[in-house]
Each structure stands twice: as structure tokens, then as C-alpha cells.
N, CA and C atoms of all chains as a GROMACS GRO file, in nm:
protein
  585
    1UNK      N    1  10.335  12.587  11.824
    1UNK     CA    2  10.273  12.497  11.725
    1UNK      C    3  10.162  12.416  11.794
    2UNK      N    4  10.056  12.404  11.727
    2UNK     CA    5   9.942  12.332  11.834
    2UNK      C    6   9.960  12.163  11.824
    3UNK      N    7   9.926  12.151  11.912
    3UNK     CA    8   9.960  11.973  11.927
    3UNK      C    9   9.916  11.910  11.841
    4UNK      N   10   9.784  11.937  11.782
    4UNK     CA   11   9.747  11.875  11.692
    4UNK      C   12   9.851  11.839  11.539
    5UNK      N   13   9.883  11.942  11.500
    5UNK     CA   14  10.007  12.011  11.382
    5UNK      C   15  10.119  11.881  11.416
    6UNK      N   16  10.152  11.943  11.552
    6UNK     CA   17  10.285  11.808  11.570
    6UNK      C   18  10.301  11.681  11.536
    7UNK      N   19  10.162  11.594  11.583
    7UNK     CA   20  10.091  11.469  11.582
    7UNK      C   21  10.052  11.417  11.460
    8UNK      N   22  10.011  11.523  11.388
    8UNK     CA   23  10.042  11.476  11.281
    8UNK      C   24  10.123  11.481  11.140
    9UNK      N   25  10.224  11.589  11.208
    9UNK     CA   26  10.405  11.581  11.174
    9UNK      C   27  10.458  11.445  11.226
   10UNK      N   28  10.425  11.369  11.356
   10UNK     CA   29  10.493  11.210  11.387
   10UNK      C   30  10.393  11.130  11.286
   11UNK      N   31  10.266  11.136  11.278
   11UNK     CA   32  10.193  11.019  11.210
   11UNK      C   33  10.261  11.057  11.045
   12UNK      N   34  10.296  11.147  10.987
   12UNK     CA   35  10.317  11.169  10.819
   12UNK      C   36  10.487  11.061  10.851
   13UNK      N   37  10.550  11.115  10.956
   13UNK     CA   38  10.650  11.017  10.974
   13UNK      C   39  10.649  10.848  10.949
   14UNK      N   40  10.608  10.821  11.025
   14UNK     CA   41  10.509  10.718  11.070
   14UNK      C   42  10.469  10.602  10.884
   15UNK      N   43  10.377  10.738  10.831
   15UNK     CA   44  10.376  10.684  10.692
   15UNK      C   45  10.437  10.671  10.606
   16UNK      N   46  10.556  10.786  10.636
   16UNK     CA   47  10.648  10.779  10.506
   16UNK      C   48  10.775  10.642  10.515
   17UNK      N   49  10.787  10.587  10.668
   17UNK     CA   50  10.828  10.457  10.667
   17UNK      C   51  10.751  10.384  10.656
   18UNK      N   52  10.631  10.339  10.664
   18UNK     CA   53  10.555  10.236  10.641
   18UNK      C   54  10.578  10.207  10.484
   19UNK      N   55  10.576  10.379  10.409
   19UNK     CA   56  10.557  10.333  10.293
   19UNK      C   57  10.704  10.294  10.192
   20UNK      N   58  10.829  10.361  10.278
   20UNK     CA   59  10.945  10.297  10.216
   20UNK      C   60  10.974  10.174  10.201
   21UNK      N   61  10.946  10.097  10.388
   21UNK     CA   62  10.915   9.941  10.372
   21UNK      C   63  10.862   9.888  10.253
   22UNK      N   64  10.716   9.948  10.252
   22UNK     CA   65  10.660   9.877  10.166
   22UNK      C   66  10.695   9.835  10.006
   23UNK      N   67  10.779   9.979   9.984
   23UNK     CA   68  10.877   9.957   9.848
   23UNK      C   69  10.975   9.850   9.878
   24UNK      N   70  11.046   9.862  10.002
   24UNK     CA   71  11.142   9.814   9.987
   24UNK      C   72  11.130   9.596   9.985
   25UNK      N   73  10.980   9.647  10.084
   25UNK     CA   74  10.944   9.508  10.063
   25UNK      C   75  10.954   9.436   9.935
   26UNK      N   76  10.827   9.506   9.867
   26UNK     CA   77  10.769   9.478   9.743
   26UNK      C   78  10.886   9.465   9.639
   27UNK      N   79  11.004   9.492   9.631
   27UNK     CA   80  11.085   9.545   9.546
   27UNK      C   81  11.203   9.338   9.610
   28UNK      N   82  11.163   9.323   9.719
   28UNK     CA   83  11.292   9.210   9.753
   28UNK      C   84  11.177   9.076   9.742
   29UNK      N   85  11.039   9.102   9.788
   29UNK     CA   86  10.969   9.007   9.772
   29UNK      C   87  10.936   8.950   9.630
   30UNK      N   88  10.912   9.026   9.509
   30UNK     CA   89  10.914   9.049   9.346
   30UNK      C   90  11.002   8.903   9.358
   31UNK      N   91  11.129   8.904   9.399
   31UNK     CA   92  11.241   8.825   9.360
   31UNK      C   93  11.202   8.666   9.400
   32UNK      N   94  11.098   8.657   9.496
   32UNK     CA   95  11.079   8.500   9.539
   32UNK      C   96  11.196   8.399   9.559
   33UNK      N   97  11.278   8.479   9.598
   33UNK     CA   98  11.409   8.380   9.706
   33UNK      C   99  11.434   8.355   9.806
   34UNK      N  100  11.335   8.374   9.864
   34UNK     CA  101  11.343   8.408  10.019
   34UNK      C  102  11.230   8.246  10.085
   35UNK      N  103  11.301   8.225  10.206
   35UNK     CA  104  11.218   8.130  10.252
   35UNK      C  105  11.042   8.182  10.307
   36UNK      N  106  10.937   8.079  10.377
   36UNK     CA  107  10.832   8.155  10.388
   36UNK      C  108  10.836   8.207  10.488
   37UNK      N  109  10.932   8.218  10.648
   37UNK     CA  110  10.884   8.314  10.728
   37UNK      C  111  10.980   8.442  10.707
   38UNK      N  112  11.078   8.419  10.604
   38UNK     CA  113  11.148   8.601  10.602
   38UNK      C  114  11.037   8.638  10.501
   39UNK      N  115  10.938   8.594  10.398
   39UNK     CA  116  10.842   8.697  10.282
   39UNK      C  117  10.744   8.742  10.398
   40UNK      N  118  10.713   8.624  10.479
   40UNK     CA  119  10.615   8.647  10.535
   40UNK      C  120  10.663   8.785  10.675
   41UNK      N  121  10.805   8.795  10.723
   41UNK     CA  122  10.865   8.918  10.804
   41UNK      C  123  10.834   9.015  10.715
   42UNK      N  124  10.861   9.008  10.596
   42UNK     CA  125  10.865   9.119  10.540
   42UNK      C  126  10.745   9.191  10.488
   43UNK      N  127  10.638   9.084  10.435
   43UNK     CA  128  10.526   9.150  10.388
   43UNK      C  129  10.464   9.246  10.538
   44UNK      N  130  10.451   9.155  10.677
   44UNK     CA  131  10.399   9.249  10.764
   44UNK      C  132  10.487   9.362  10.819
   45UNK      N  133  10.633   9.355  10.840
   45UNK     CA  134  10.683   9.535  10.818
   45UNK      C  135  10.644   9.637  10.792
   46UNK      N  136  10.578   9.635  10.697
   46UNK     CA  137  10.553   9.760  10.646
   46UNK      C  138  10.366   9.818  10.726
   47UNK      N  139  10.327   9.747  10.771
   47UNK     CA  140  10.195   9.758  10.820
   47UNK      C  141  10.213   9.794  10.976
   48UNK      N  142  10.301   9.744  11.053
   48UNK     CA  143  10.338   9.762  11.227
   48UNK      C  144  10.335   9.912  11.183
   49UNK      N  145  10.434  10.023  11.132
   49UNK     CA  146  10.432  10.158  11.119
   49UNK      C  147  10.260  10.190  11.085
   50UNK      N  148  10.192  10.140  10.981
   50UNK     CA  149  10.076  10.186  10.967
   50UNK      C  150   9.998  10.202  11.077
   51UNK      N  151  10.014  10.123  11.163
   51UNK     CA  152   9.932  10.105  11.287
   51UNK      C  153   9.923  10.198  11.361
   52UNK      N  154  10.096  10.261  11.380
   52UNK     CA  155  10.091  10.382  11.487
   52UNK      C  156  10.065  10.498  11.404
   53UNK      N  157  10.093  10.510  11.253
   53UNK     CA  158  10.013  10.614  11.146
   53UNK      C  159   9.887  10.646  11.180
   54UNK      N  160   9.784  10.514  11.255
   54UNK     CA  161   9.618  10.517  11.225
   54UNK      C  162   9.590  10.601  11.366
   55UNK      N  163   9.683  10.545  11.437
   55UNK     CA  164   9.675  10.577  11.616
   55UNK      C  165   9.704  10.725  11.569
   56UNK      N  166   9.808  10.766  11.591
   56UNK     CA  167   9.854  10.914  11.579
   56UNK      C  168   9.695  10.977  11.518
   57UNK      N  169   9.667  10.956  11.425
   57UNK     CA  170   9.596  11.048  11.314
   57UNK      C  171   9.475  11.053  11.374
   58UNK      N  172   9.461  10.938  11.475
   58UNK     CA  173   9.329  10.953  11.572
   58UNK      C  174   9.339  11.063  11.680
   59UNK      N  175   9.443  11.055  11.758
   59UNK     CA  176   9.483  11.116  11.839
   59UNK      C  177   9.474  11.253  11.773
   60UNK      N  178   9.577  11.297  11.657
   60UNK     CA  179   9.552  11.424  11.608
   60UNK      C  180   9.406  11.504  11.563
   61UNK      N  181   9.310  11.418  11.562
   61UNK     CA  182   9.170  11.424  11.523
   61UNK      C  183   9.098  11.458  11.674
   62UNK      N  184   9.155  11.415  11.798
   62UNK     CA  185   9.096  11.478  11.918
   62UNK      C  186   9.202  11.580  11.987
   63UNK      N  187   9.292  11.617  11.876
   63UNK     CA  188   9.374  11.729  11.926
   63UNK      C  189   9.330  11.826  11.863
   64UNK      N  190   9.273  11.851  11.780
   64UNK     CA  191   9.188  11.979  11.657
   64UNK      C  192   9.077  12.019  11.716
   65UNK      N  193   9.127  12.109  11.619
   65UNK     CA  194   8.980  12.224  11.701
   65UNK      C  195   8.831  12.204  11.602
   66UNK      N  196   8.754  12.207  11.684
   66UNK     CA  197   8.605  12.139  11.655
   66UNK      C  198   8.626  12.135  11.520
   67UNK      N  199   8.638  12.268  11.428
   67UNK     CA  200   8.578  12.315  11.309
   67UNK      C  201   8.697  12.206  11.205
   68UNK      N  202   8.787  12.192  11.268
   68UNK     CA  203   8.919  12.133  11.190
   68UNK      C  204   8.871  12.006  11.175
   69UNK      N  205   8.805  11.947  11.311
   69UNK     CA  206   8.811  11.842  11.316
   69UNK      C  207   8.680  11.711  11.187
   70UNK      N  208   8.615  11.875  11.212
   70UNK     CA  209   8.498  11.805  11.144
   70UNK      C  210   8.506  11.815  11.012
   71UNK      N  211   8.608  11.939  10.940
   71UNK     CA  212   8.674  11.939  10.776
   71UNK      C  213   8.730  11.827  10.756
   72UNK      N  214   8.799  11.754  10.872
   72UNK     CA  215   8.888  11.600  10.884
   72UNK      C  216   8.805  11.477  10.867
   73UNK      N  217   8.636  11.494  10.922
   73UNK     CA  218   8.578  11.366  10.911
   73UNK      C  219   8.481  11.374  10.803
   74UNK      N  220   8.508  11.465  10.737
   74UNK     CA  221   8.364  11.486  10.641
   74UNK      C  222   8.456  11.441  10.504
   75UNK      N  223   8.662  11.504  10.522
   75UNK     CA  224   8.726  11.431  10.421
   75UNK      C  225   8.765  11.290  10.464
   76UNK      N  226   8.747  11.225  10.506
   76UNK     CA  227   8.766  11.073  10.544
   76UNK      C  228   8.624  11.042  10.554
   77UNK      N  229   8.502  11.047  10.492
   77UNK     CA  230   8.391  10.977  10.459
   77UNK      C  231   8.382  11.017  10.290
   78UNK      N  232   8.435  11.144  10.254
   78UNK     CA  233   8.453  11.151  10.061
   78UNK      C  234   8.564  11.053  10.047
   79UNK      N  235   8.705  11.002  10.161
   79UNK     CA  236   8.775  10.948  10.113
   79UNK      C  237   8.738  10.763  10.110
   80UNK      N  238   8.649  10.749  10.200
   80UNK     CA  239   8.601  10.623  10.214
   80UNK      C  240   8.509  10.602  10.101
   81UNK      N  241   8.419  10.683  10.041
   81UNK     CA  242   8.306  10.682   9.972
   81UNK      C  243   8.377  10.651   9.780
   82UNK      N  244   8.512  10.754   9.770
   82UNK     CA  245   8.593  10.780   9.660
   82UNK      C  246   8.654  10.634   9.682
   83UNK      N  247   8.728  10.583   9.761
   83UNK     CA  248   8.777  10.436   9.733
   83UNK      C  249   8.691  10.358   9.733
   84UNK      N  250   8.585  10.356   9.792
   84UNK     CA  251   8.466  10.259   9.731
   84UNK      C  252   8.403  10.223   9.640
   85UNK      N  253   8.370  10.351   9.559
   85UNK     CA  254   8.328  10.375   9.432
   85UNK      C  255   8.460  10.320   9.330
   86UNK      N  256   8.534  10.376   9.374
   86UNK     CA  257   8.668  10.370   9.252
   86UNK      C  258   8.671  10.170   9.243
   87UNK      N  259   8.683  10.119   9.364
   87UNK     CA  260   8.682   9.996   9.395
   87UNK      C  261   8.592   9.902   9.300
   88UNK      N  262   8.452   9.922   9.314
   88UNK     CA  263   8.361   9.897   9.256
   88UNK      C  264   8.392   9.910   9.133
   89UNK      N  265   8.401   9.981   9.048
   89UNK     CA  266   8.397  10.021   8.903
   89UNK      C  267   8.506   9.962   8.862
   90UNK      N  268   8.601   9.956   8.970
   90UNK     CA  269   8.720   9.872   8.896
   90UNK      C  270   8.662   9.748   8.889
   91UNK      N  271   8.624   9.688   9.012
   91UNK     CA  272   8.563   9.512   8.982
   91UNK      C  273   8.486   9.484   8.924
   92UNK      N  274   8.370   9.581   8.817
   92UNK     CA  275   8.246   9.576   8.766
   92UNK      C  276   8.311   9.590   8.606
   93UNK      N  277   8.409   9.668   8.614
   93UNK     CA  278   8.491   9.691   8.482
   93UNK      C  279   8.581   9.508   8.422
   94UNK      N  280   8.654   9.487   8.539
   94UNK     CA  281   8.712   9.388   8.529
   94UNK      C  282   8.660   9.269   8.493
   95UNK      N  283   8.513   9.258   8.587
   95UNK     CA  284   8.417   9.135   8.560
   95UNK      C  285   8.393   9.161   8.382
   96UNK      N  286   8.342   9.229   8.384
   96UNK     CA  287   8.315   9.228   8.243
   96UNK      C  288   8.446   9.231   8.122
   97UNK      N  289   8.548   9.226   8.158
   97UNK     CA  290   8.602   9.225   8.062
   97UNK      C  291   8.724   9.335   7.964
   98UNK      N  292   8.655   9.465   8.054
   98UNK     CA  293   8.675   9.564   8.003
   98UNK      C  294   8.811   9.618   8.058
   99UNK      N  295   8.861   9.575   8.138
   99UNK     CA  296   8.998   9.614   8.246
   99UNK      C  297   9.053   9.490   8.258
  100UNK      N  298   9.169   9.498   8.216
  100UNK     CA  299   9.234   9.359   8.280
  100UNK      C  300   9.260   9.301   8.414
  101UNK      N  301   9.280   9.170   8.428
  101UNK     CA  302   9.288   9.165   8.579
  101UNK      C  303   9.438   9.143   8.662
  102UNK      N  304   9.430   9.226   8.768
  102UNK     CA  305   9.480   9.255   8.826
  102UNK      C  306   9.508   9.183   8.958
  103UNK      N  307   9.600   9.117   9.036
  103UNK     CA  308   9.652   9.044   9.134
  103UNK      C  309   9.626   9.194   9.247
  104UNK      N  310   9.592   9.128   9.343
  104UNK     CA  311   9.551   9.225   9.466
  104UNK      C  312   9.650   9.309   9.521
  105UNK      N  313   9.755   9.200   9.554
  105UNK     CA  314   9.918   9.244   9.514
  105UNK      C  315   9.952   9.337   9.432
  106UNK      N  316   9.910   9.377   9.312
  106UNK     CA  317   9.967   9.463   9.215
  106UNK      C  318   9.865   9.583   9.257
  107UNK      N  319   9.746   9.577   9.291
  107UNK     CA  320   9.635   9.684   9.265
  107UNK      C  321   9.658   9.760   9.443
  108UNK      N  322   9.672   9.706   9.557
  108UNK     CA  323   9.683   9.760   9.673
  108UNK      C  324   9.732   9.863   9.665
  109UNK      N  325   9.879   9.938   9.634
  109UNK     CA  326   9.949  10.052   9.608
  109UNK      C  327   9.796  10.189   9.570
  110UNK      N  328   9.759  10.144   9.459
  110UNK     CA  329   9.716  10.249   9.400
  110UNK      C  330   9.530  10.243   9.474
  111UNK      N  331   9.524  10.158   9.542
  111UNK     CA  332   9.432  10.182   9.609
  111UNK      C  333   9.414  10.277   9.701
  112UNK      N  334   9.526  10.255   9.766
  112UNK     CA  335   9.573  10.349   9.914
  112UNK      C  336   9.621  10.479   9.860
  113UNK      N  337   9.678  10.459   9.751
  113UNK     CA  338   9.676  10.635   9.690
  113UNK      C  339   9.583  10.689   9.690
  114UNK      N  340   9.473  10.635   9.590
  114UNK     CA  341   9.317  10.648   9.556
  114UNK      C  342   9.235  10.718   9.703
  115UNK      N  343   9.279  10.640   9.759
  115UNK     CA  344   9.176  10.673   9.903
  115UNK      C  345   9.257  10.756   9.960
  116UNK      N  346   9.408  10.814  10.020
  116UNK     CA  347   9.448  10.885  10.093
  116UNK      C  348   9.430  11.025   9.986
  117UNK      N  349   9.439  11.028   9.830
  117UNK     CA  350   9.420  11.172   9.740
  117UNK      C  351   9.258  11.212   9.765
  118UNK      N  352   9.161  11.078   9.779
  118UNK     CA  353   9.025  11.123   9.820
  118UNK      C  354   9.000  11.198   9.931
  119UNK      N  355   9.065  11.151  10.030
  119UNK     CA  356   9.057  11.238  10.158
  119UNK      C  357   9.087  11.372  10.170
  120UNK      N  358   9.230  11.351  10.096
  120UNK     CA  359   9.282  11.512  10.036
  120UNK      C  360   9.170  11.622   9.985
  121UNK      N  361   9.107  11.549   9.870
  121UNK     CA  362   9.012  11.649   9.839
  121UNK      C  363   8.918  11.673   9.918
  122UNK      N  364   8.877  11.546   9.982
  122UNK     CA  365   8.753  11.575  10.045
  122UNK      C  366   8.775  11.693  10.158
  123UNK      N  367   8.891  11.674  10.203
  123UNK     CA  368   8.951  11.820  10.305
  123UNK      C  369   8.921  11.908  10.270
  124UNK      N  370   8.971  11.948  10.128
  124UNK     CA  371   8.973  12.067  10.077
  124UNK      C  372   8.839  12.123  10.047
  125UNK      N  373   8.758  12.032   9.985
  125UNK     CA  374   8.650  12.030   9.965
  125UNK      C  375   8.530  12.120  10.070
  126UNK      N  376   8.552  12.014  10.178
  126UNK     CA  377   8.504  12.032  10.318
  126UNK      C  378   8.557  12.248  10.380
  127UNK      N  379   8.726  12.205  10.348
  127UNK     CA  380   8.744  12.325  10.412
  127UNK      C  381   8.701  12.465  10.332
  128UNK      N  382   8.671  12.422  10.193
  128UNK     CA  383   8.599  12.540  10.128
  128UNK      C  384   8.486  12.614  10.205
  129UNK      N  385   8.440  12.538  10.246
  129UNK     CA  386   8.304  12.540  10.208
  129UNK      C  387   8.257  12.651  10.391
  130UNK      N  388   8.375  12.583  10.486
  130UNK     CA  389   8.392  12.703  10.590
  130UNK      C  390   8.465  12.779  10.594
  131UNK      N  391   8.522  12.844  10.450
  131UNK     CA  392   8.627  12.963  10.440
  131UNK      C  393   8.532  13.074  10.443
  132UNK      N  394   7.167  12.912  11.287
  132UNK     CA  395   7.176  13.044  11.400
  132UNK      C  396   7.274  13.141  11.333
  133UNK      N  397   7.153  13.260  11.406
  133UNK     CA  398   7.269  13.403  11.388
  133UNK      C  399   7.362  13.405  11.501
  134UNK      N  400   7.442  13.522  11.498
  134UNK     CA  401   7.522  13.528  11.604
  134UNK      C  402   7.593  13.677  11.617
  135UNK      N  403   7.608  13.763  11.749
  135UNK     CA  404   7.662  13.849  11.721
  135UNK      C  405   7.848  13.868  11.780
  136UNK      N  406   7.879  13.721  11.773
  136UNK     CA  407   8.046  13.768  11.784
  136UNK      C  408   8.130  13.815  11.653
  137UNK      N  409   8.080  13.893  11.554
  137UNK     CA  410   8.165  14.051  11.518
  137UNK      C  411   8.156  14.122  11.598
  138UNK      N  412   8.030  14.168  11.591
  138UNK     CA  413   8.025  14.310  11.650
  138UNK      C  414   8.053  14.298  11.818
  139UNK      N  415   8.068  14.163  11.885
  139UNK     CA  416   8.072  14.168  12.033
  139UNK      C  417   8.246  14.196  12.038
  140UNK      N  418   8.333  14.123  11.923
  140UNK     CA  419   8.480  14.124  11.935
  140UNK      C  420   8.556  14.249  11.866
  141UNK      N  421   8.438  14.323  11.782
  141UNK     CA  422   8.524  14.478  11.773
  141UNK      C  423   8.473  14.594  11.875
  142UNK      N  424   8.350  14.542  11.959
  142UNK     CA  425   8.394  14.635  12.032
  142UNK      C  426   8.522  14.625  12.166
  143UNK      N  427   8.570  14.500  12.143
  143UNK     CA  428   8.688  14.456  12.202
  143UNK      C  429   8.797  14.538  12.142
  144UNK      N  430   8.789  14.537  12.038
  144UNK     CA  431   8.919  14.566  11.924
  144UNK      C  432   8.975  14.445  11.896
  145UNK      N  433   8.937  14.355  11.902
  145UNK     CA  434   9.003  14.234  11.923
  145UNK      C  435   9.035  14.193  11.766
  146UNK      N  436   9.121  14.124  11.719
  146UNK     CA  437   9.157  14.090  11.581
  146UNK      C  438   9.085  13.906  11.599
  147UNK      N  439   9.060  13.860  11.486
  147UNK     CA  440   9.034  13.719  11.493
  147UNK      C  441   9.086  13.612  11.549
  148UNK      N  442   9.245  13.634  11.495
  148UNK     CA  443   9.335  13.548  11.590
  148UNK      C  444   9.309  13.592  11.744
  149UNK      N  445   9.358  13.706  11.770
  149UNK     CA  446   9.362  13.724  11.933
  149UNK      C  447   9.212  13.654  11.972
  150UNK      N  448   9.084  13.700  11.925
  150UNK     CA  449   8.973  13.562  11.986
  150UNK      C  450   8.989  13.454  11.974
  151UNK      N  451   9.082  13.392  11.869
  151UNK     CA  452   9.048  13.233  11.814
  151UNK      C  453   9.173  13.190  11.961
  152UNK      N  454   9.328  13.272  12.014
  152UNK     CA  455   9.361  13.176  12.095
  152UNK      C  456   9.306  13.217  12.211
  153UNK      N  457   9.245  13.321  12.245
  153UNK     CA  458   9.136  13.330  12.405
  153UNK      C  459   9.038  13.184  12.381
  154UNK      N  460   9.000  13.192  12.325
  154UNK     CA  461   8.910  13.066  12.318
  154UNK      C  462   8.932  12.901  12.242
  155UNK      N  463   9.081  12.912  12.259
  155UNK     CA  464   9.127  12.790  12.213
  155UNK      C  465   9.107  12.709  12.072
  156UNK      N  466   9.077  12.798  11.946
  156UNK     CA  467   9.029  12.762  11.829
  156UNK      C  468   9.151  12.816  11.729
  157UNK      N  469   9.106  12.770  11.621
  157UNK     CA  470   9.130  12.807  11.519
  157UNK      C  471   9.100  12.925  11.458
  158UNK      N  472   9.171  13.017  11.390
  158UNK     CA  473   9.080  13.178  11.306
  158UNK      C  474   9.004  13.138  11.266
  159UNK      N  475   9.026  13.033  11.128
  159UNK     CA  476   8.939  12.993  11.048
  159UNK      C  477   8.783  12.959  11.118
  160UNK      N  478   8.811  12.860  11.244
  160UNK     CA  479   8.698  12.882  11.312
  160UNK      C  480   8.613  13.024  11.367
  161UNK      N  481   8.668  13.081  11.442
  161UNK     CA  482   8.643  13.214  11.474
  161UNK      C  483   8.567  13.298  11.323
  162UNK      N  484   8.653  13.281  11.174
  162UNK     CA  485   8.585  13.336  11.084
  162UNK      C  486   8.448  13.270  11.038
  163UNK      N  487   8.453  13.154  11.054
  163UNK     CA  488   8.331  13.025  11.009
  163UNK      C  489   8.209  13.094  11.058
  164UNK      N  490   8.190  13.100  11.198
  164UNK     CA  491   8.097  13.142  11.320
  164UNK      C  492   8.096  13.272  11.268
  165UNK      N  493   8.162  13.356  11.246
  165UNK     CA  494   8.106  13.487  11.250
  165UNK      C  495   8.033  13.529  11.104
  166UNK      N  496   8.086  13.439  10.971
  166UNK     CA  497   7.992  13.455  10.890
  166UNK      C  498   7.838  13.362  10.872
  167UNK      N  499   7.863  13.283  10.973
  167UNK     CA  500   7.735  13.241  10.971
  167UNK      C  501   7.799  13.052  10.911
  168UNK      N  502   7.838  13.021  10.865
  168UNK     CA  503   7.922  12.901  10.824
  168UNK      C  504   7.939  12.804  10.871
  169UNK      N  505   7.894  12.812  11.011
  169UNK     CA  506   7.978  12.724  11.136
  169UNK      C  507   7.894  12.725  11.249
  170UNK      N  508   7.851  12.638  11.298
  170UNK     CA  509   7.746  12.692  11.407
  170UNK      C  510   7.847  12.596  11.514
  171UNK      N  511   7.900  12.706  11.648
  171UNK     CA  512   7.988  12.606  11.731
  171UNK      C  513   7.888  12.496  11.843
  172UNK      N  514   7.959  12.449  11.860
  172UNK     CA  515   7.940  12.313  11.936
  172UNK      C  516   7.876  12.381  12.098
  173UNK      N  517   7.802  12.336  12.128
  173UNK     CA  518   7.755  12.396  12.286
  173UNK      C  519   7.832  12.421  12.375
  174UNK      N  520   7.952  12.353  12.381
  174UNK     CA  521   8.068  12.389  12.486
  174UNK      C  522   8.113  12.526  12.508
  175UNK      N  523   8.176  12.531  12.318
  175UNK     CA  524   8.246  12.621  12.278
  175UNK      C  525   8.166  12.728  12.311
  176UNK      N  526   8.018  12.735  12.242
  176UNK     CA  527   7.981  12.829  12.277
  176UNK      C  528   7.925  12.955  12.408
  177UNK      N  529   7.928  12.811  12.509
  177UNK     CA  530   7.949  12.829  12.674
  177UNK      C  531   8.069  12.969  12.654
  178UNK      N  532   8.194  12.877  12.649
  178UNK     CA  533   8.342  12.916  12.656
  178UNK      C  534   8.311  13.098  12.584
  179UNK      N  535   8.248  13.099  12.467
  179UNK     CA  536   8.238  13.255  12.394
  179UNK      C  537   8.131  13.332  12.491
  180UNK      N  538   8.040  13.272  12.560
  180UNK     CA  539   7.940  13.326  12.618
  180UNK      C  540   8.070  13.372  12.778
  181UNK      N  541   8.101  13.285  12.822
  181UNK     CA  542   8.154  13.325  12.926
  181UNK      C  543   8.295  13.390  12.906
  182UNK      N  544   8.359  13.456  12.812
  182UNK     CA  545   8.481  13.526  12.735
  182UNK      C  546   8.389  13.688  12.756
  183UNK      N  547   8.288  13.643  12.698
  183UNK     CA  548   8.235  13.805  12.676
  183UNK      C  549   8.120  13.822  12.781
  184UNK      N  550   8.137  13.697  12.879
  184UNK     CA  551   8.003  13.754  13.037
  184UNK      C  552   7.887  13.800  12.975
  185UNK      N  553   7.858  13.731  12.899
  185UNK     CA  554   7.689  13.732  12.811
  185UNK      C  555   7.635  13.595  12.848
  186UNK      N  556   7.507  13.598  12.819
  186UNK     CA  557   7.453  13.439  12.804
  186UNK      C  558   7.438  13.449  12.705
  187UNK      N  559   7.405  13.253  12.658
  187UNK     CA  560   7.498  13.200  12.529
  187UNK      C  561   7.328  13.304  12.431
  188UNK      N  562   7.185  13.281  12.478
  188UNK     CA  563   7.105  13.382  12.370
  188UNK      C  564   7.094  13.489  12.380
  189UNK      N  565   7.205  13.568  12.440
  189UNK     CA  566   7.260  13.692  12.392
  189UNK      C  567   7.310  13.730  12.280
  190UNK      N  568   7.405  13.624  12.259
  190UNK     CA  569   7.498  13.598  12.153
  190UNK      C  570   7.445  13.528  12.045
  191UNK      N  571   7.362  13.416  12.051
  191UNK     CA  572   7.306  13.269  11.980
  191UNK      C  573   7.167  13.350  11.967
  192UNK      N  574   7.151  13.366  11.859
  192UNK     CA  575   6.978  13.356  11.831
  192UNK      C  576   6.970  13.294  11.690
  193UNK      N  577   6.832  13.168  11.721
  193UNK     CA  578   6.789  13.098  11.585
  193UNK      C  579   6.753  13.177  11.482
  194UNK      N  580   6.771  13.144  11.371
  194UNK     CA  581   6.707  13.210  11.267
  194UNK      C  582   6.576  13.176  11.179
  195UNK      N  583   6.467  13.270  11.229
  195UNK     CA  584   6.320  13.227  11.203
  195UNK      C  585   6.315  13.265  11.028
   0.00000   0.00000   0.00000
């Protein structure tokens, strides 16, 4: 299995606890019973895993082979470009009226979807295009 | 750039994979480069030049 593959078999790890925390956070924090340094333990939990998610996925990005690597950065600039845009239109929608508003808190989740499904495509996208 | 690693890797007999791990890549890479798709990185293409004991514009020619 090439190292790269592995690395980022530990970083998908990596995310899929960051992102249980983050339910599990979000799901005990909702309740507001908690004093301020256990909300405040808990809101950053879920981000320490992200950290070694970002590391790994770097690392796996200088473990790939040229052609891989560059299907990888061309989908993480559609995925930066797709949450930006999406971002925008949401706050341009909202200003005006047209979208309700939304606590940053409530909208983060589907942000990070937004941008990690952008990347997705943009992969695919990317890897079309050297099939 | 054109390039002639098809025709340099069948007269190997060589299958795609068997070039892509001599030269530490991916098939998909190996297929990229040979249809024209992919133009490799100067290293790499050292690494294919010195696999098949050619120089690299043996292999590498621009396309006018």
C-alpha cells in the first residue's frame, strides 16, 4: 500500500473523531448546564483532532505522486473557491433579507461539509481531466 | 510536449503498471504522460530518461 494511501487512512481517522466530538459536543453544549471552562473544554475538543487531520493530509500531499498530488491541489483551490462563493451568497442572501439568519454556531457544520464535498468534486473534476 | 514513452515501454514489453512502480508513480500517471495529458515534472523526467538510458530530448520534444 503506498504511504501516501495509509496517511491518509490515519488523517480520515483523525476526522471522523474530530467530527464525533463535535456532535457529541454540540449535542451536550445545546443544553447550557455546564460551567464556562467545561463548554469552553468542550467546544475546543473537537478541533485538537482537526489539527493532526490538517498535518496528516499535508504530509499525505508530499507522499503522492506528482500527478496525484497536483489532482489534490487543484481540488482544494475548487474547494476553497466553492466555500467562498457558497459563503458569500449566503451573506449577500441573508443581508438582504432573503435567507434567514443564522448563528455561526448553527451554520459552521454545513460549511465544512460545503467545502470538504467541494474538494471532492474538485478531485474528481481535476482527476478527469488526466484520465 | 510530445513524448515517446509508448512506444519506448513496448518495446520493453513493459505493461503500465510495471513502468509506473520502476519509476515510482502512479499508472494513472504513467497513462497521463503517454497520452499527452500530463507533462512530468523535470525530475521525473530525468528518472524516465535514465530508466530507458536516453536523454530526457530523446524522449521530450516540444510541440511546434
Amino acid at each position: 500500500m503506498p504511504a501516501s494511501v495509509r496517511t491518509r487512512r490515519q488523517a480520515a481517522i483523525w476526522a471522523l473523531i474530530s467530527g464525533g466530538l463535535a456532535v457529541a459536543a454540540g449535542l451536550i453544549l445545546r443544553a447550557h448546564t455546564l460551567g464556562l471552562w467545561s463548554r469552553l473544554l468542550l467546544a475546543v475538543a473537537p478541533v485538537v483532532p482537526m489539527v493532526g487531520y490538517g498535518v496528516l493530509t499535508l504530509r499525505a500531499l508530499r507522499e503522492m505522486d506528482e500527478l496525484e498530488a497536483r489532482i489534490h491541489l487543484e481540488g482544494a483551490i475548487y474547494g476553497l473557491l466553492g466555500s467562498a462563493l457558497l459563503t458569500m451568497l449566503a451573506g449577500l442572501l441573508t443581508r438582504g433579507g432573503i435567507l434567514p439568519t443564522y448563528s455561526l454556531g448553527q451554520l459552521w457544520p454545513w460549511l465544512w461539509i460545503a467545502a470538504f464535498l467541494c474538494w471532492a468534486a474538485g478531485c474528481g473534476v481535476a482527476g478527469r481531466r488526466y484520465r | 510536449v510530445k513524448n515517446r514513452l509508448r512506444a519506448l515501454r513496448a518495446e520493453r514489453s513493459w505493461s503500465q503498471g510495471e513502468l509506473a512502480a520502476q519509476l515510482g508513480v502512479s499508472r494513472q500517471t504513467v497513462n497521463a504522460i503517454e497520452t499527452g495529458r500530463y507533462d512530468p515534472s523535470l525530475p521525473l523526467a530525468f528518472v524516465i530518461a535514465g530508466l530507458f538510458a536516453r536523454r530526457i530530448e530523446d524522449i521530450f520534444t516540444p510541440e511546434r
